[in-house]
C-alpha positions in Angstrom: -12.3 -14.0 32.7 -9.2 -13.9 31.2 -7.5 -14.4 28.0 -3.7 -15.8 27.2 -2.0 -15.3 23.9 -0.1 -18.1 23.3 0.8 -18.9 19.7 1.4 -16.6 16.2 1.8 -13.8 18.8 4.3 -11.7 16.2 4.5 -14.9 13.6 2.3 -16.2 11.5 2.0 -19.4 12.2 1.5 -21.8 15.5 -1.6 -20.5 16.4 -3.2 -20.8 20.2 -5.1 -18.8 22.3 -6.2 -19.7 25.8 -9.5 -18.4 27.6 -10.4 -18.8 31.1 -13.7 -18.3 32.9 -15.8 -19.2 35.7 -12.7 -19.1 37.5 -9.8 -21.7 36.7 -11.9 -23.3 33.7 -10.3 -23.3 30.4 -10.7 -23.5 26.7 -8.4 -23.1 23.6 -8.9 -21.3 20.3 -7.1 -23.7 18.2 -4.1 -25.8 18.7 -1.6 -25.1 15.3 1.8 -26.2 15.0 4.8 -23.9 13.9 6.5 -24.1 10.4 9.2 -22.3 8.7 11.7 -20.2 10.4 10.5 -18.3 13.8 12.1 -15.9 15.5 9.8 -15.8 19.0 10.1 -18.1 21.4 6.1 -19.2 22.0 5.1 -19.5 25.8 4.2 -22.9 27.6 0.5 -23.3 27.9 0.2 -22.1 32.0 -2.5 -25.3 32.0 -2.2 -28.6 31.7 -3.6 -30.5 28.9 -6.3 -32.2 31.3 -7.5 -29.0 32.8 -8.5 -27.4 29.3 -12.2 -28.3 28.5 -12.8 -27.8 25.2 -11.0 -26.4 22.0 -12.5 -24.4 19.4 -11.1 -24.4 16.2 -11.4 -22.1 13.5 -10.0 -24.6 10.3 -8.3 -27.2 9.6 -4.9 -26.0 8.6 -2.0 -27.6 10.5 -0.9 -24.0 11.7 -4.2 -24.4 13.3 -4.7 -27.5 14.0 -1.3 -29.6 14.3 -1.1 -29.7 17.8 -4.4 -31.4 18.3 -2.9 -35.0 18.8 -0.2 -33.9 20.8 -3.1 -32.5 23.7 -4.4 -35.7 23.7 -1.2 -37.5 24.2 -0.4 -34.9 27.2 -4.2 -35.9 28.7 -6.7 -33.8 27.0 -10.2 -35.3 26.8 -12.1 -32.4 26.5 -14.7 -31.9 23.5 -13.3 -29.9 20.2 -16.0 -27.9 18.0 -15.4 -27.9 15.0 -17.7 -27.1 11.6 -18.1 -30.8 9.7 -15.9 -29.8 6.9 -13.2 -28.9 9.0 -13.5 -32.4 10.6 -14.0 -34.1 7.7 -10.3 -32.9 6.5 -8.4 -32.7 10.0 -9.6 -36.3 9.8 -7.0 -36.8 6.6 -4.8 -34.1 7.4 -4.0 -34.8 11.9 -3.4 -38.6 10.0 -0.8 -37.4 7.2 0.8 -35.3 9.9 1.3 -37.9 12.3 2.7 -40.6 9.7 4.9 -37.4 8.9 6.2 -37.5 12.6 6.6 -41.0 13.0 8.7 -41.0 9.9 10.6 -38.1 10.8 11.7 -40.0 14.2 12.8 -43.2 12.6 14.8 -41.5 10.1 16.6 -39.8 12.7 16.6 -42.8 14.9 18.4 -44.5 12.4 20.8 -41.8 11.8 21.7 -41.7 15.7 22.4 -45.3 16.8 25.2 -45.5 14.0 27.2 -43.0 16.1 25.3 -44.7 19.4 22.9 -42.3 19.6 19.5 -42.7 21.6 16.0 -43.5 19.6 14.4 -40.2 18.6 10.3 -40.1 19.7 7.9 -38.7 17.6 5.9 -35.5 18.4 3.0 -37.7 18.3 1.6 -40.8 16.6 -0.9 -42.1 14.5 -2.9 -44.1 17.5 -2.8 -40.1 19.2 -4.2 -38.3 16.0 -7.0 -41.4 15.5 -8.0 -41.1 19.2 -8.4 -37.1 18.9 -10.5 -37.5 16.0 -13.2 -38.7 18.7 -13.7 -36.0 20.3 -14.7 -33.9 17.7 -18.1 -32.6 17.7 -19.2 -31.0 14.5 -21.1 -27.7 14.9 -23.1 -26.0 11.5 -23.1 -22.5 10.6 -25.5 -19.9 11.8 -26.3 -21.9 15.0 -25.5 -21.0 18.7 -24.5 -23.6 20.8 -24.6 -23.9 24.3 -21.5 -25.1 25.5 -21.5 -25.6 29.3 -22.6 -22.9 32.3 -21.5 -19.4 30.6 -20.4 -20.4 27.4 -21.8 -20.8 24.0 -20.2 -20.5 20.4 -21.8 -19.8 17.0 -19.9 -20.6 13.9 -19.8 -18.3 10.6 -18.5 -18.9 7.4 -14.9 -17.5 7.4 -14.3 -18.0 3.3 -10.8 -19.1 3.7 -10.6 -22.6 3.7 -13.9 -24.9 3.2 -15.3 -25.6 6.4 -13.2 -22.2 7.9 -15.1 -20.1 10.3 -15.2 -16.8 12.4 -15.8 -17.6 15.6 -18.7 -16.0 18.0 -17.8 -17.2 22.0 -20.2 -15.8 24.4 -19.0 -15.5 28.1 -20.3 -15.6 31.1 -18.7 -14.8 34.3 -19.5 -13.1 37.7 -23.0 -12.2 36.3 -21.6 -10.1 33.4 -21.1 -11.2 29.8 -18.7 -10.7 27.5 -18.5 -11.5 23.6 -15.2 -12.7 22.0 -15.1 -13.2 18.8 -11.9 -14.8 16.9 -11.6 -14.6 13.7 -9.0 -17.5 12.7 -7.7 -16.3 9.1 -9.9 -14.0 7.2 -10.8 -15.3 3.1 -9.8 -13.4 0.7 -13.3 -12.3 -1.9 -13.8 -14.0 -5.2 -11.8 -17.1 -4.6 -13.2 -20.2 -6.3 -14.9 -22.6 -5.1 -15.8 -21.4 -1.4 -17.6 -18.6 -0.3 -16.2 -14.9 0.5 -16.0 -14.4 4.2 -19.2 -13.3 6.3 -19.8 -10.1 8.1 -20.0 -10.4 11.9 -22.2 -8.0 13.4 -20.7 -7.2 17.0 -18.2 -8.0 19.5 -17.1 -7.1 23.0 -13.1 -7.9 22.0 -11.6 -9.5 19.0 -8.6 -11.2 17.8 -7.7 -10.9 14.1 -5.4 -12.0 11.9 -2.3 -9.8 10.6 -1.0 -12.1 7.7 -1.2 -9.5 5.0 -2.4 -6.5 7.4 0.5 -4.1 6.0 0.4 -5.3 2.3 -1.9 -5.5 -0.8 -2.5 -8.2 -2.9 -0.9 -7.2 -6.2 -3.1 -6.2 -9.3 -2.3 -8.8 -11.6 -3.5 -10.7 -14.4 -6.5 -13.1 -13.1 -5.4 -16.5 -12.7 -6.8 -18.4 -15.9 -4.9 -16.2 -18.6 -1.4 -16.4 -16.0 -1.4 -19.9 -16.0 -2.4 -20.9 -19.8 0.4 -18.3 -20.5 3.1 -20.1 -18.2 1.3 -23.5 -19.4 2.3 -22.5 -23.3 5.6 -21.5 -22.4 6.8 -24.0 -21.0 5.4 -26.7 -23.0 6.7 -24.6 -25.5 10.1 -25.7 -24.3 9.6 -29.2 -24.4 9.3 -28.8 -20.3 6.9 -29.4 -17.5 5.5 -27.0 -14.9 6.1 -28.4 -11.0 3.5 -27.2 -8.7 4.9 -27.3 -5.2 1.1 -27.0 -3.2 -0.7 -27.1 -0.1 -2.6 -30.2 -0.3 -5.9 -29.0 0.7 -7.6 -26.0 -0.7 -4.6 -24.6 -2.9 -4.1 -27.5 -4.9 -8.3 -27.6 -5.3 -8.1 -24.3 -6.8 -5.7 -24.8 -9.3 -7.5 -27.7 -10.0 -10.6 -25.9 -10.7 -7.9 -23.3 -12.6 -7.1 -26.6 -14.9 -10.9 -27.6 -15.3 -11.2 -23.7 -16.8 -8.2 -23.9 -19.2 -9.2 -27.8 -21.0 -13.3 -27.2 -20.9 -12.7 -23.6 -22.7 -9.6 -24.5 -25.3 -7.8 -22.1 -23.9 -4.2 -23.6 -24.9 -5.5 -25.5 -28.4 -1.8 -26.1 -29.4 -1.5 -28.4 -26.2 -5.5 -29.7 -26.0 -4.5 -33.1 -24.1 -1.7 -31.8 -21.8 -1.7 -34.2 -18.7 -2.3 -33.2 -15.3 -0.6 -35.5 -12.2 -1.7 -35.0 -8.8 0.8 -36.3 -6.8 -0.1 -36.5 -3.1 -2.6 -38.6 -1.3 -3.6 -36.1 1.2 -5.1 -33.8 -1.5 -6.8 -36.7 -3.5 -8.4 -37.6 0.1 -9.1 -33.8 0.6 -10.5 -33.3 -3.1 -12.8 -35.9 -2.1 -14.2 -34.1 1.2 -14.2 -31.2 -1.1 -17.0 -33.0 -3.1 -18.9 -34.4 -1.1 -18.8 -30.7 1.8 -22.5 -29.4 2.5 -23.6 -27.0 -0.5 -23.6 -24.3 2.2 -20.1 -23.9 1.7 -19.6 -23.6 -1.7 -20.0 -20.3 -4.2 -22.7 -19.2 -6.5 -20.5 -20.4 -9.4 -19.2 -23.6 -8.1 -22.8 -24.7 -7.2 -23.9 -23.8 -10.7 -21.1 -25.8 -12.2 -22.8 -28.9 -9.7 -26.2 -28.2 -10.7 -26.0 -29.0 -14.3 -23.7 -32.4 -13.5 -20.3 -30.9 -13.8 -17.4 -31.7 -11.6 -15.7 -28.2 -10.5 -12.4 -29.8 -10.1 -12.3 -33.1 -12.5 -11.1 -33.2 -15.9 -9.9 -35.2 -18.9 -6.4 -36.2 -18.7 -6.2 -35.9 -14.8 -4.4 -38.8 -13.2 -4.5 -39.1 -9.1 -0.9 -40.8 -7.8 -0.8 -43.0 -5.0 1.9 -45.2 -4.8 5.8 -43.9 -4.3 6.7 -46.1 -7.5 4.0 -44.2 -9.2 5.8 -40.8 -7.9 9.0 -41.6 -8.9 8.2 -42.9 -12.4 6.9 -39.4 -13.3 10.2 -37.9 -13.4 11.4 -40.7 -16.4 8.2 -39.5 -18.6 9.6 -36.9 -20.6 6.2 -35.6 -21.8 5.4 -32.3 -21.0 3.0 -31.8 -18.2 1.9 -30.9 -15.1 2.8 -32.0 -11.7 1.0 -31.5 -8.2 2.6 -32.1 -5.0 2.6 -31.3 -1.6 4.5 -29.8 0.3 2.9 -26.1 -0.5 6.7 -24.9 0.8 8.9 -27.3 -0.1 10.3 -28.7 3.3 8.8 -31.9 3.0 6.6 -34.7 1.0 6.9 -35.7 -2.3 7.6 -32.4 -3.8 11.2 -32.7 -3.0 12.2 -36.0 -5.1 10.2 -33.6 -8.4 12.5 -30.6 -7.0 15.5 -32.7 -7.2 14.9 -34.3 -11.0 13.4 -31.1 -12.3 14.9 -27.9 -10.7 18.7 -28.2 -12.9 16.4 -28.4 -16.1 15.5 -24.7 -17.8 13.5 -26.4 -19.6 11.2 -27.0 -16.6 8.5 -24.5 -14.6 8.6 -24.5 -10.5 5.1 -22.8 -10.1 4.9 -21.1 -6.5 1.2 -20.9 -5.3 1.1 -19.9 -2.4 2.9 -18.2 1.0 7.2 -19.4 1.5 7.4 -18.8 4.8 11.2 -17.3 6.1 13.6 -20.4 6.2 11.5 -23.0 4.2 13.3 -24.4 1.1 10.6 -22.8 -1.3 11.4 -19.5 0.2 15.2 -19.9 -0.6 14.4 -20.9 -4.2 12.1 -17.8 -4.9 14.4 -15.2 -3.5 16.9 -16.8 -6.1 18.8 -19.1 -5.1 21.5 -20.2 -7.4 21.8 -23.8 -5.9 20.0 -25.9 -2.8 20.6 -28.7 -1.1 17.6 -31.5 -2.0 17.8 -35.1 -0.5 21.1 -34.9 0.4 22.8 -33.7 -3.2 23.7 -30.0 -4.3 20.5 -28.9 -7.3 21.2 -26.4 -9.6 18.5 -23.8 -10.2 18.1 -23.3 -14.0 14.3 -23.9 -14.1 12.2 -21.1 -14.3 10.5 -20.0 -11.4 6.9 -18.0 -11.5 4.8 -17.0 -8.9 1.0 -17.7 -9.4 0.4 -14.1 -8.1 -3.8 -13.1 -6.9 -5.0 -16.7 -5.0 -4.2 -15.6 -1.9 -6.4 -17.2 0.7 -6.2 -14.5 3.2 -7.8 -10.8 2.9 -5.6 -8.0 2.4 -5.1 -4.4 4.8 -8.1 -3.5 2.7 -10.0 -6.6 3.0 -9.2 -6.9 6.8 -10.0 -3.6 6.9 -13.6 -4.0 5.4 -14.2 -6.5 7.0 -13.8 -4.5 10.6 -15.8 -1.6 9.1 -18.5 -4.0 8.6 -19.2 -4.4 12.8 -22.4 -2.6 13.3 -21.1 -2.4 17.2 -17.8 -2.1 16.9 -14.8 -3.8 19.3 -13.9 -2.4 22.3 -10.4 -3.8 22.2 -8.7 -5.4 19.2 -5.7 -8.2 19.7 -3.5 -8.4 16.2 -2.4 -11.8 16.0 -1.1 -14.1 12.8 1.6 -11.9 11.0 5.2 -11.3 10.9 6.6 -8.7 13.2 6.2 -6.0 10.9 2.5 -6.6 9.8 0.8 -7.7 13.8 2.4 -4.0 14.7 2.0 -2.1 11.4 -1.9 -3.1 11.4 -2.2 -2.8 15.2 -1.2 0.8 14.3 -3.7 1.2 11.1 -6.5 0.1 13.7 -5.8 3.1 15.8 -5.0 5.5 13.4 -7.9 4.5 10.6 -10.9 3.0 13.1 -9.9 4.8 16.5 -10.2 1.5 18.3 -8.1 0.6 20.9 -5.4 -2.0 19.6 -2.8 -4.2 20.5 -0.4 -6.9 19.3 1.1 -8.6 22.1 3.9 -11.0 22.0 3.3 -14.7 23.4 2.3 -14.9 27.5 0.7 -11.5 27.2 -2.4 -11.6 29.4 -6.0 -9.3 29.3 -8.5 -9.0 31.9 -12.1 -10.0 29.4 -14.0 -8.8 32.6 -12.2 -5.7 33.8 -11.0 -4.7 30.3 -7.1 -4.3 31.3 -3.9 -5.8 30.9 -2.6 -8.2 33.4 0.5 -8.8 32.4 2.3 -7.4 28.7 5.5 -9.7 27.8 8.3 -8.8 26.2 9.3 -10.5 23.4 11.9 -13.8 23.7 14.0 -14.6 21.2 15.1 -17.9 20.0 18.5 -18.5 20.6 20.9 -18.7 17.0 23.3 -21.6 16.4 26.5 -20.4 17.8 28.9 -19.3 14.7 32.9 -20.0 14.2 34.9 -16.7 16.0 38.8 -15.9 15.9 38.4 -13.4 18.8 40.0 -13.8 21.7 38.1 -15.3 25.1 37.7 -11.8 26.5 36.5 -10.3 23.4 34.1 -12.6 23.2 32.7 -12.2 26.3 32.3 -8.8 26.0 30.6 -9.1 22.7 28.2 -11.1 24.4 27.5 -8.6 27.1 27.2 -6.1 24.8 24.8 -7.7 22.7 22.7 -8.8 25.8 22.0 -5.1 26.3 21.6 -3.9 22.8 19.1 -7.2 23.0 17.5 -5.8 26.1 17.1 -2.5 24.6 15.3 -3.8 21.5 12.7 -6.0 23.8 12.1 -2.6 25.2 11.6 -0.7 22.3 8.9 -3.6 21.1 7.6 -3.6 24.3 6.9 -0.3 24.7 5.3 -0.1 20.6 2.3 -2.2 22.1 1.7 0.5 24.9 -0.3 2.9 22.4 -3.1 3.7 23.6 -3.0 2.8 27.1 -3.7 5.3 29.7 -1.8 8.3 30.1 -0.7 7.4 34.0 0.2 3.8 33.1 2.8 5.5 30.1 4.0 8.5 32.7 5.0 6.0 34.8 7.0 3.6 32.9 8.4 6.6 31.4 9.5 8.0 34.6 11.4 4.5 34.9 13.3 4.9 32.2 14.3 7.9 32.6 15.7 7.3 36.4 17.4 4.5 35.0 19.5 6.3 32.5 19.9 9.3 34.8 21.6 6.7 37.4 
């Protein structure tokens, strides 16, 4: 019985998990493609796609789920678990990507064959993300299901996403039993809509998240009174207020922010303000959103249902479909508000509102939600004075604001909480989903705050479920730069290089070594004594 980390080992996005039992039998904890800037290399899955049996995924969020058609392409026809919310919007969202990926190759296509280049293939297609939709097999909280021979999973409510869920795999191998529980990413409390996260109540091993394990959610103004204030202020200006968002569940809450502002007057001077959702991957999510299982959604929002209210519906809403529509948005000079997707900026419609509304100061670009390293939103919060949009040089003169306290993940202290909770606590945590900094740093608050053995190990690390020991502990791999310009000569050059391999080698050992604490004392005398023999030679 043996577990294989394999993605957001170290980052936080990309991630995959593989689990064997019964001897060579497999399964994966999600499938999620990587986005933004990474600086791990992510290990090869050690099985093919037609020997993994099942996958078990915790939401539906692309850096969980992304990957999906690309299994099937490569032969997977295993059976993937899934709650019915989360299948319900992979069913819009594996679609959206795919049409993303096809796209993506016949641009570039076209690009190469006027320099006689070769045709570009996408990732995967749309034919590959309908087919994986069949073998979904929707799974309700609460219940236990028995998988195959030593294996069952029960799904609990997770409070991140609707349809997100903690999951509870119980193994079987050998004659002993094991429970893993993984907890996908952890909800923040009090977010609208869905529910806060649920306690679990015990687990053999757990992997956990790391996204904001170091950090705390600032203490700011609740989101209502932040927005109606940026709302009046730019409309104040004569502007509008661009909201780059995630298409599903971010741009559901803001939404539901909206709803708030116009049923309560909270901005009288600018009562009829319109509202443009521009992205037909959230309209179809808002629609999945409405018609989830009550189960999933909060005290309030059922309320709001119960007495024939729509949570996230409104006067003056418009839904955009068509590109023509999109682009005839940025001709009406009205003040209002604009939805799009991407959440980060590197792709979707948001870039054509970007380019006609970023050089005006009169304008709002409304961040919220996580800019991962390298993504264009990133670049323009950290102040960027110009960026490159569609091909053309965009000065920033807009404003730029940060919708600061919707986080979707739990904090150190929520995380934290949220361990506490385990009536029989973990024998061994893994830290996964986080930056460098945070998978260590709260590896490290485990230890020191809950005296539980931790770890977060890079990608290809391996743990023995059964035995409870590592089988193998990787060092981290880096992805390679893109070479820069040099006036040195040939020699100095090469030496450069050598001496960087070893200053690089040195650093792998450093991080290597930082996931040792708390192994055995005989296990660090020995590597120790290594070292040391190595320097004294």
């Amino acid at each position: 019985m043996k577990i294989t980390f394999i993605g957001a080992a170290h980052q936080v996005t990309g991630s995959c998990t593989l689990v064997e039992w019964m001897d060579n039998r497999f399964f994966l904890v999600d499938y999620g493609m990587e986005q933004g800037e990474n600086e791990y290399v992510r290990s090869e899955l050690p099985a093919a796609a037609s020997k993994i049996e099942y996958v078990f995924l915790t939401h539906a969020h692309i850096d969980h789920s992304g990957l999906l058609p690309l299994l099937y392409r490569q032969g997977f026809r295993g059976g993937i678990y899934a709650t019915p919310e989360t299948t319900n919007l992979c069913s819009i969202m594996l679609a959206d990507s795919a049409h993303i990926q096809e796209t993506d190759a016949a641009y570039e296509t076209k690009k190469n064959l006027r320099h006689s280049g070769t045709a570009v293939e996408p990732l995967y297609t749309a034919e590959d993300a309908a087919a994986v939709m069949e073998l979904f097999r929707p799974c309700v909280y609460g219940e236990i299901y028995m998988i195959d021979e030593g294996l069952s999973v029960r799904f609990t409510d997770a409070g991140h996403l609707l349809g997100s869920s903690f999951l509870e795999l119980f193994l079987e191998d050998q004659g002993e039993k094991r429970k893993l529980v993984c907890s996908g990413d952890v909800g923040n409390t009090d977010q609208p809509i869905i529910n806060n996260p649920q306690n679990i109540g015990e687990a053999d091993y757990l992997l956990i998240e790391s996204t904001y394990g170091t950090r705390l959610h600032e203490s700011v103004q609740a989101p209502v009174p932040a927005l109606t204030e940026i709302l009046r202020q730019t409309f104040s200006r004569g502007g509008s207020v661009i909201i780059p968002s995630f298409a599903v569940g971010r741009t559901q809450e803001i939404l539901y922010f909206l709803r708030e502002i116009k049923q309560n007057h909270l901005l009288p001077e600018f009562e009829s303000f319109p509202v443009y959702v521009d992205s037909p991957l959230a309209n179809e999510a808002t629609a999945v959103f409405l018609q989830c299982s009550p189960d999933c959604l909060d005290p309030v929002t059922k309320e709001i249902m119960s007495d024939g209210q729509n949570p996230i519906w409104f006067d003056g809403l418009n839904t955009i479909i068509s590109s023509e529509e999109s682009k005839a948005l940025n001709a009406n000079q009205t003040p209002k508000v604009i939805i799009s997707s991407g959440g980060m900026c590197e792709g979707g419609r948001i870039r054509h509102h970007l380019k006609h509304n970023l050089w005006d100061k009169r304008n709002t670009i409304l961040f919220a939600g996580y800019q991962a390293n390298g993504t264009l939103g990133r670049i323009i919060y950290e102040g960027a004075k110009s960026v490159k949009i569609l091909g053309e040089e965009i000065d920033v003169n807009a404003q730029i604001s940060l919708l600061a306290g919707i986080s979707g993940h739990a904090d150190r202290d929520g995380l934290i909480r949220w361990l506490e909770a385990y009536q029989k606590k973990p024998s061994y945590v893994f830290v996964n989903h986080g930056d460098d900094e945070s998978c260590a740093g709260f590896a490290d608050i485990i230890r020191e705050k809950l005296g539980l053995q931790a770890c977060a190990p890079y990608s290809g690390s391996e743990f023995d479920l059964l035995k409870g020991e590592w089988i193998r502990l990787t060092a981290p791999v880096y992805r390679e730069k893109p070479a820069g310009t040099s006036h040195v000569s040939a020699s100095r050059s090469r030496s450069d290089d050598i001496y960087s391999e070893l200053t690089d080698a040195v650093r792998k050992l450093a991080a290597y070594t930082e996931n040792l604490k708390g192994h055995s004392n005989s296990e660090l005398k020995k590597l120790t004594r290594k070292i040391l023999e190595l320097i004294e030679k």
